[in-house]
MARTORMAR-518906 format. One line per field, with one value per residue: x, z, y of N, C-alpha, C in turn. Coordinates in nm, 2 decimals. Each point is the difference from the previous one (the first is absolute). Layout:
<rs>
n.px	(X,...)
n.pz	(Z,...)
n.py	(Y,...)
ca.px	(X,...)
ca.pz	(Z,...)
ca.py	(Y,...)
c.px	(X,...)
c.pz	(Z,...)
c.py	(Y,...)
</rs>
This chain:
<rs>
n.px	(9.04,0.12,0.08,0.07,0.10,0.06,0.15,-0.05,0.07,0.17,-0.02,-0.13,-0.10,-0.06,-0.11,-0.14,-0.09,-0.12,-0.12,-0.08,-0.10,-0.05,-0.03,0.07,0.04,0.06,0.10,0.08,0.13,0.13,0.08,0.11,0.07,0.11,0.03,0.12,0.00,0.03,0.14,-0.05,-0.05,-0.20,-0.04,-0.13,-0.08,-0.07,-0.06,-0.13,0.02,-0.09,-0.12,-0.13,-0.11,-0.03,0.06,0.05,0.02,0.00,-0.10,-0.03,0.14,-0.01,0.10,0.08,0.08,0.08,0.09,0.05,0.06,0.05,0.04,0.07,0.05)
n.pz	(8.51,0.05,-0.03,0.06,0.02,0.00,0.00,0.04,-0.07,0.01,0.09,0.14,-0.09,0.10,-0.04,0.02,-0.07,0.01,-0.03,0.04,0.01,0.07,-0.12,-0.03,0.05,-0.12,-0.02,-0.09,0.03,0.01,0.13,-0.01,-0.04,-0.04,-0.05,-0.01,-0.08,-0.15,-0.08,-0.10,0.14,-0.06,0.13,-0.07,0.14,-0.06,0.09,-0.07,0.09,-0.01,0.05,0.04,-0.03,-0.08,-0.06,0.12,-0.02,0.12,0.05,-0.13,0.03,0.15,-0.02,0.00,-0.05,-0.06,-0.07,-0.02,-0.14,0.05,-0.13,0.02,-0.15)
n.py	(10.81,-0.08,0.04,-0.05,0.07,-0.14,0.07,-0.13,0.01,0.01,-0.10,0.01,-0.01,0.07,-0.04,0.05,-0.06,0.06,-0.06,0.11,-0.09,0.12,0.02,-0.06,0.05,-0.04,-0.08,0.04,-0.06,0.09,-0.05,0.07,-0.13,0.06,-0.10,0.08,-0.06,0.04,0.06,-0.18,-0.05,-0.05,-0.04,-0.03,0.04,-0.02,0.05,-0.08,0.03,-0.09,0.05,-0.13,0.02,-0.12,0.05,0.06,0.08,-0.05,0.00,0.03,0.07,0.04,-0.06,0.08,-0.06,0.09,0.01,0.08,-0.02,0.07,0.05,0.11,0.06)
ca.px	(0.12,0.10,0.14,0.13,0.12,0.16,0.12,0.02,0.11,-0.03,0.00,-0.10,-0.11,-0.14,-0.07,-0.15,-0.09,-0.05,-0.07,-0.10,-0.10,-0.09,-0.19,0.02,0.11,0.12,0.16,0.10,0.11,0.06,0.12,0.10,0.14,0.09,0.12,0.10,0.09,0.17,0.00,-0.08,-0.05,-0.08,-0.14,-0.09,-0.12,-0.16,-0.15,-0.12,-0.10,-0.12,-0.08,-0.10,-0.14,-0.07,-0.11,0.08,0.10,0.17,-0.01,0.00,0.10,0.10,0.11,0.13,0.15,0.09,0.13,0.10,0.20,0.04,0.13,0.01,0.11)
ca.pz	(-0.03,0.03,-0.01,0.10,-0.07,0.12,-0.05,0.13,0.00,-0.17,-0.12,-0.04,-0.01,0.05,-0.07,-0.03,-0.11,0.05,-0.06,0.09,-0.09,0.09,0.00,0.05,0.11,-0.05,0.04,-0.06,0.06,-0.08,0.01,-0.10,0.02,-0.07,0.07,-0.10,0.00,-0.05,-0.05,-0.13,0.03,0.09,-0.02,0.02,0.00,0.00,0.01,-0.02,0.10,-0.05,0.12,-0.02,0.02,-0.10,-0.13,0.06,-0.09,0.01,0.02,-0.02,-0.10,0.06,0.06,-0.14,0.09,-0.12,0.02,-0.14,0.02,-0.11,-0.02,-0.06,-0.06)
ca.py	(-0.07,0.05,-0.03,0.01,-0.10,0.06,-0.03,-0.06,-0.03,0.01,-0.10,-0.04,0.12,-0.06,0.12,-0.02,0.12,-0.04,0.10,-0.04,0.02,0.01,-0.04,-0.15,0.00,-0.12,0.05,-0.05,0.01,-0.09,0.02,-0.04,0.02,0.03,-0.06,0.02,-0.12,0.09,0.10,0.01,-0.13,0.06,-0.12,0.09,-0.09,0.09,-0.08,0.09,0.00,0.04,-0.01,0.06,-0.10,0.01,0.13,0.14,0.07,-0.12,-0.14,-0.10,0.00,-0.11,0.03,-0.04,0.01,-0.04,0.00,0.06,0.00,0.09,-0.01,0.16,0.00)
c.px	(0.11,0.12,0.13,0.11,0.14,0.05,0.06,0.19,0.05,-0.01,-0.11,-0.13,-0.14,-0.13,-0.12,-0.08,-0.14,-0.15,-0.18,-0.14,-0.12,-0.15,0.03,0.09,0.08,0.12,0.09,0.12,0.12,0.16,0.09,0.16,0.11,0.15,0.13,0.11,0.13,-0.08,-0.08,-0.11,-0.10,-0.08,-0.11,-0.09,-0.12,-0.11,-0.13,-0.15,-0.14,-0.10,-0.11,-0.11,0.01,-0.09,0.08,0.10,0.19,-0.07,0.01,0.14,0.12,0.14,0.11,0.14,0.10,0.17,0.06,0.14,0.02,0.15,0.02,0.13,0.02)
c.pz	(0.08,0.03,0.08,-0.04,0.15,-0.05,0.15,-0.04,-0.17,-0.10,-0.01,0.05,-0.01,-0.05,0.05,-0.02,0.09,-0.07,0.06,-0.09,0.11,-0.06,0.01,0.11,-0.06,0.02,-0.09,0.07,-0.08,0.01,-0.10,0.13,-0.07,0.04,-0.07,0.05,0.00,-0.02,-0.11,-0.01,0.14,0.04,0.09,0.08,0.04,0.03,-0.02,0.03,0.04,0.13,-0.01,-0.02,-0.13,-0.10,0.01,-0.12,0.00,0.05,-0.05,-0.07,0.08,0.00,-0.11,0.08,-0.10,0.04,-0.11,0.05,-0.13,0.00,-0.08,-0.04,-0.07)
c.py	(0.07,-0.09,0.02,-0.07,0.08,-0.11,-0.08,-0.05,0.11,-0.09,-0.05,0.09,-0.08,0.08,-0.05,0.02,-0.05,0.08,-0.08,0.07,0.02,-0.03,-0.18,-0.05,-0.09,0.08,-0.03,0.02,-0.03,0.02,-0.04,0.02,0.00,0.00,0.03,-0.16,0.05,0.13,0.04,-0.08,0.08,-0.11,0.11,-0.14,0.04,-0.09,0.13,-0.07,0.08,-0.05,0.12,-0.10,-0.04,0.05,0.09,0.01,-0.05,-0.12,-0.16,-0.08,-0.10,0.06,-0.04,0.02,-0.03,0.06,0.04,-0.03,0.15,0.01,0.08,-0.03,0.12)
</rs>
């Protein structure tokens, strides 16, 4: 497993998680971006990403892509 995260602006932050299963060779992936809108206002967009044969331990799971609005008060 491992993890990287940079602060590519202050307002916006780029991260990736990435975690590798060697007796199957499958892959899970999983960038996240973090966007500060305002000062109380966040949109998050994350994809999870999955690769690998059939049976393999990610393979069979495919790909997710979702989007958060947060709003801290």
């Amino acid at each position: 497993f491992g993890n990287v995260s940079y602060p590519v602006t202050p307002l916006f932050n780029a991260s990736l998680a990435s975690m590798y299963n060697p007796s199957d060779k499958s892959v899970f992936v999983g960038p996240t971006f973090d966007f500060s809108l305002t000062s109380n206002i966040e949109f998050m967009l994350t994809a999870q990403m999955f690769f690998g044969d059939e049976g393999t331990e990610f393979g069979d799971y495919g790909t997710l892509a979702y989007g958060r609005l947060k709003w801290s008060f």
